[in-house]
C-alpha positions in Angstrom: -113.9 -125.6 90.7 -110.8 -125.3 89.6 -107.6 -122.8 91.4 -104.9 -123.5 93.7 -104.8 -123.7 97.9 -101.9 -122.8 99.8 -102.0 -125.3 102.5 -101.7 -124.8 106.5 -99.8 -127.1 109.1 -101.2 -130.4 109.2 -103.7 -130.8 106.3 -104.2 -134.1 104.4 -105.2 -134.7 101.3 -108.6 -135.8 102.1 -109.3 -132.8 104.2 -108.3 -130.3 101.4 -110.9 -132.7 99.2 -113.4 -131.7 101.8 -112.8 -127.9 102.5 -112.0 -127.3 99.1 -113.9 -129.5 97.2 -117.1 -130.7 99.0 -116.3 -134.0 99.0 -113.5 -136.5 100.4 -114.6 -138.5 97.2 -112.5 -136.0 94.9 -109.3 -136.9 97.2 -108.1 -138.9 94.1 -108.0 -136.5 91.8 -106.5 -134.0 94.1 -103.6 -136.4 94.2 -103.7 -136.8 90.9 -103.7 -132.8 90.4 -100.5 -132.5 92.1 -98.5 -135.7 91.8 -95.1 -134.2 92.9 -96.9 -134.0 96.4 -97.9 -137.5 96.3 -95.3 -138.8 99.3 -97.3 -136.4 101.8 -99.0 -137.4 104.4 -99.2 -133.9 106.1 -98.5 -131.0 104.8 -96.6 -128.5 106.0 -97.5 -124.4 105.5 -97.0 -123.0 102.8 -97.3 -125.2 100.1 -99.2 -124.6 97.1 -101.8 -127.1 95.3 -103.1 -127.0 92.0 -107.2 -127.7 92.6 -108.6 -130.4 89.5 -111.4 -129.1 87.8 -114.5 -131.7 89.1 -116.4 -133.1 86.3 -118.7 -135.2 87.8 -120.0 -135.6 91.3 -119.7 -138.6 94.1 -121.3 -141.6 93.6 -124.2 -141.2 95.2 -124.8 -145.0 95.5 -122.6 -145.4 98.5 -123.5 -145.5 101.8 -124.0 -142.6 103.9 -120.4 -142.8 106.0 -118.7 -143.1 102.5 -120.2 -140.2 100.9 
């Protein structure tokens, strides 16, 4: 999956990895995606995010609260 997402008060990175990617697993390469939004913590309305294209999925070795 790969786009953008225009973000809406208070959204965190690992909660745009969930919506948006299925998995709070892909909330590093979110980051990674759009490193000149690294310094938020919340985001405000309105800003725009590049989505990463996934290549693989989360490790499914972890336990299940970390999946």
């Amino acid at each position: 999956m790969s786009g953008s997402y225009t973000t809406v008060q208070g959204d965190t990175w690992d909660l745009i990895a969930y919506r948006k990617l299925g998995s709070t697993d892909y909330t590093d390469q979110l980051i990674s995606a759009n490193l000149e939004h690294v310094g938020k913590l919340l985001f405000p309305a309105g800003v725009t995010l590049r989505l990463p294209e996934i290549a693989e999925k989360p490790n499914a070795n972890l336990p299940p609260w970390k999946r």
